[in-house]
C-alpha distance (Angstrom), angle and dihedral (degrees) to the residues before:
residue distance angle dihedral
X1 . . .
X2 3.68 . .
X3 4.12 112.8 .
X4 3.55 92.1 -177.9
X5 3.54 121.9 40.7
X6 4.08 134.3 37.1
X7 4.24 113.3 -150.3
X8 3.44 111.0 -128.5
X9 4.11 89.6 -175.5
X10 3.84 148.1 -43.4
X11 3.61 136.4 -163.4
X12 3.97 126.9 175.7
X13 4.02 98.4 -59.7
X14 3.86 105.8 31.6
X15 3.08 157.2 25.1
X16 4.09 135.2 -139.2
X17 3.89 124.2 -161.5
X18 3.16 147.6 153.9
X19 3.85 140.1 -144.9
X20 3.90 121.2 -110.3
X21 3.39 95.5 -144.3
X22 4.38 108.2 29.3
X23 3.61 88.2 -172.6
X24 3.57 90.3 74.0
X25 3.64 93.8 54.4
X26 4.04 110.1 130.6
X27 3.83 116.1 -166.3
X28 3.67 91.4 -164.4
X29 3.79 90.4 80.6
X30 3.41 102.9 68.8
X31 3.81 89.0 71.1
X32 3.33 93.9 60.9
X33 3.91 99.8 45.0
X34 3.88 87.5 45.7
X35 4.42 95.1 56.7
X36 4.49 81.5 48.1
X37 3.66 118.4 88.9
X38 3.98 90.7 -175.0
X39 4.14 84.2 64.3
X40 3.76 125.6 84.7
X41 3.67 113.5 -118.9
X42 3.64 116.0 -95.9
X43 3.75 135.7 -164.6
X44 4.29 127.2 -176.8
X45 3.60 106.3 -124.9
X46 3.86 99.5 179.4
X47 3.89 115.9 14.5
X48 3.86 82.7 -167.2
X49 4.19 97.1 57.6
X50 3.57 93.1 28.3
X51 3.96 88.4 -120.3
X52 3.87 122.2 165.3
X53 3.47 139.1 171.7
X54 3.96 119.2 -145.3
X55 4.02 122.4 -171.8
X56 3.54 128.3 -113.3
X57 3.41 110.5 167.6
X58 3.83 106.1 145.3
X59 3.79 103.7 18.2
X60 4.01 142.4 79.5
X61 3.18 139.4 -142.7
X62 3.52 115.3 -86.9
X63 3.48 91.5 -124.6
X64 3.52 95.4 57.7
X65 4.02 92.9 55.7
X66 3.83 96.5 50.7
X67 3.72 96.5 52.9
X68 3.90 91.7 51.8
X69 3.69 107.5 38.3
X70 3.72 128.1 77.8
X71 3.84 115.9 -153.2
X72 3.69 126.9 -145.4
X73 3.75 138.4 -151.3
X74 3.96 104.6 -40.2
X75 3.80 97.6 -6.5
X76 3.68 97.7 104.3
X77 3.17 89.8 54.8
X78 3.09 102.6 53.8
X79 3.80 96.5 43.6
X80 3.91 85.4 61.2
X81 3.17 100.4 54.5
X82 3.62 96.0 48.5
X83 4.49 82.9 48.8
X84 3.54 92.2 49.6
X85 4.08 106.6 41.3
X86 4.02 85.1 48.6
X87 4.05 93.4 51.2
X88 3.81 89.3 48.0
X89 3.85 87.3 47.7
X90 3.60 93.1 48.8
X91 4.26 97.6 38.2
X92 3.58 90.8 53.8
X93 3.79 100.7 97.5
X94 4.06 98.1 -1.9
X95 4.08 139.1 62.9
X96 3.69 99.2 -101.0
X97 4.50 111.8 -161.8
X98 3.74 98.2 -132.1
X99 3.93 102.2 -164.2
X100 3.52 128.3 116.0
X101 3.74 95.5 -114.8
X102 4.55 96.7 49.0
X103 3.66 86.4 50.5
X104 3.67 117.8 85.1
X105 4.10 132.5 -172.7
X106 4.12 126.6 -178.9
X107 3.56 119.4 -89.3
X108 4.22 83.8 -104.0
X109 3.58 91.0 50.2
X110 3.51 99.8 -127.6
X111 4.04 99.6 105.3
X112 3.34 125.0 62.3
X113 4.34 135.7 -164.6
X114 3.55 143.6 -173.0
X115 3.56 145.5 -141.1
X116 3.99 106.3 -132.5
X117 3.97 103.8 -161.4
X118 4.19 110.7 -150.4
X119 3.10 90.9 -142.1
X120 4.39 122.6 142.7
X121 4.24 112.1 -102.0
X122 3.10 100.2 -110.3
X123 3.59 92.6 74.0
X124 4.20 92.3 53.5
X125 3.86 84.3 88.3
X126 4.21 87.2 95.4
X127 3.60 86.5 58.4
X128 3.41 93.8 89.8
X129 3.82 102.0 47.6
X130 4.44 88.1 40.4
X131 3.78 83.8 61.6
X132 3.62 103.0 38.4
X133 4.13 78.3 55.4
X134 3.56 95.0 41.2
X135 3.86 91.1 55.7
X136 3.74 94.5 46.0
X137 4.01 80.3 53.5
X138 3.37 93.9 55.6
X139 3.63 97.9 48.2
X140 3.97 98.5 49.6
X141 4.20 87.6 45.1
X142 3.53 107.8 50.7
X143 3.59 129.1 91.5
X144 3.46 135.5 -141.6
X145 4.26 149.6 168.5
X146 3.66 107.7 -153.7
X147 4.46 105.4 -0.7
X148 3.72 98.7 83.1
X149 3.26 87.9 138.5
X150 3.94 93.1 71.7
X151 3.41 104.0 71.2
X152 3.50 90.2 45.1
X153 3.30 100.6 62.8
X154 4.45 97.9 39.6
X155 3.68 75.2 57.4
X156 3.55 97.1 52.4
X157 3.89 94.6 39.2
X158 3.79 92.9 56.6
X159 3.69 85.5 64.7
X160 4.20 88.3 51.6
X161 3.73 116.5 109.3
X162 3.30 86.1 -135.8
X163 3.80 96.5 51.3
X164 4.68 109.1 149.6
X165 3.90 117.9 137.8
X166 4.15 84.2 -114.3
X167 4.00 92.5 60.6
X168 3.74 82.8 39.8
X169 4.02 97.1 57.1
X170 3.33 83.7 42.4
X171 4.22 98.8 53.3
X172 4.10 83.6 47.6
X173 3.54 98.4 55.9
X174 4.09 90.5 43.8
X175 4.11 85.9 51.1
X176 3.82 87.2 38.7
X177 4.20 83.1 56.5
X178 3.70 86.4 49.5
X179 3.53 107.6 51.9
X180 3.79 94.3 31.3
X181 3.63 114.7 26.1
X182 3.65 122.9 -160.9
X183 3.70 118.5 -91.9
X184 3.92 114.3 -150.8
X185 3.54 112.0 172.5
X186 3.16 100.9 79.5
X187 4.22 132.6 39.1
X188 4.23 85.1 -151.3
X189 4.03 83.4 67.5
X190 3.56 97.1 41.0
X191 3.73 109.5 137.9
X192 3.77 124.8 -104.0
X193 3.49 114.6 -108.5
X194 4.24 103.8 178.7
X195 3.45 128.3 49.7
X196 4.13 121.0 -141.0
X197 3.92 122.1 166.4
X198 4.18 113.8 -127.2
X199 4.26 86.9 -135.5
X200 3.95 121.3 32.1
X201 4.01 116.9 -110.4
X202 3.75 114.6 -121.0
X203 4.11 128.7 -132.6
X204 3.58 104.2 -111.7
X205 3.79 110.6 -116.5
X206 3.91 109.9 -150.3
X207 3.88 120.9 -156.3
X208 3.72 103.8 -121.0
X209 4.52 114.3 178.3
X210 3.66 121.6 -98.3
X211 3.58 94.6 -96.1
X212 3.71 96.3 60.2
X213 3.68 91.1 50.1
X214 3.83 97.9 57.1
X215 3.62 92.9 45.5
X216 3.87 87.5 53.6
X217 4.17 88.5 50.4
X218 3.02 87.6 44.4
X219 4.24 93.4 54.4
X220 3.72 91.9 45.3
X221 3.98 94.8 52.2
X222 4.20 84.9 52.3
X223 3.78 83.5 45.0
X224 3.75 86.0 55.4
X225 3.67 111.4 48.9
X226 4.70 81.9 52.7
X227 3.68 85.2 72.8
X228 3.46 104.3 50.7
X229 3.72 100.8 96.4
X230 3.97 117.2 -130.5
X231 3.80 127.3 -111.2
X232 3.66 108.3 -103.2
């Protein structure tokens, strides 16, 4: 999915890409993603390959906790909400990677962080179709018991005119109100507002053959020897 960036390799604490195009490489960036706590860390590597290295220690890939968790009752919802309030945060200023495998939640799924690509405005114009994909994503992969209607209606929405992740926290809440109205009159049955799994969700590790795992040590070492700085 990603338009921007090509993954050269990642292991349980980072992450090393590199830009497509390094042309469209904008320094400026990194001072934004530094002052947000919702972005992963990032550090240039190679200003002339456009190669960075972001940190990942204690998170997943997205992808990885939607196809293992199960939601119940008003979970999903809740998870969204938390998702889609923290991209908006983080996109305000900043190319945000919307795709299933650059977005990264805890193992208890109650943290969430984003690749910030430094990459020149111009190029933000995919933003809307990543999201409109990412969405769609979301909706097909996520499980639950008793919300069926929420993939139904991110489906529907992405068809909406007036389709934004604000108008779509907003539309969940409203069917959040709908299917599970508020109940005041008591502070026992007051709603849950944060989502936290009981067990943490683990990073699927995929077998890959010998060959592809040398080649990949053998990336990460060349990675290596970019960031040591030269002597002046």
């Amino acid at each position: 999915m990603s338009e921007w960036i090509e993954q050269d390799h990642m292991d349980d604490n980072h992450l090393y890409v590199h830009l497509k195009n390094p042309e469209l490489l904008d320094l400026s960036i990194f001072d934004r993603l530094s002052n947000d706590d919702f972005c992963l860390p990032c550090m240039l590597t190679n200003e002339k390959t456009a190669s960075m290295v972001y940190a990942i220690e204690g998170y997943i890939p997205l992808h990885d906790f939607l196809s293992q968790y199960v939601f119940e009752k008003e979970e999903g919802y809740i998870f969204l909400h938390q998702l889609f309030e923290q991209a908006i945060a983080s996109n305000r200023n900043k190319p945000v990677l919307f795709d299933p495998d650059y977005v990264f939640v805890s193992s208890f799924g109650d943290r969430f962080a984003f690749v910030v690509v430094p990459i020149q405005i111009s190029n933000w114009m995919f933003q809307k179709d990543m999201s409109e994909k990412w969405v769609e994503y979301i909706a097909k992969t996520m499980q639950t018991t008793t919300a069926f209607e929420i993939p139904g209606f991110l489906l529907k929405f992405l068809k909406s005119a007036e389709f934004s992740l604000p108008n779509l926290v907003l539309g969940l809440d409203n069917i959040r109100n709908l299917y599970y109205p508020k109940k005041l009159f008591f502070f026992k049955n007051k709603r849950m507002q944060t989502f936290k799994v009981k067990e943490p969700i683990q990073a699927f590790h995929k077998e890959k053959p010998v060959e592809s795992v040398l080649e990949e040590k053998t990336q990460l070492l060349q990675v290596k020897i970019l960031i040591i700085p030269k002597n002046p």
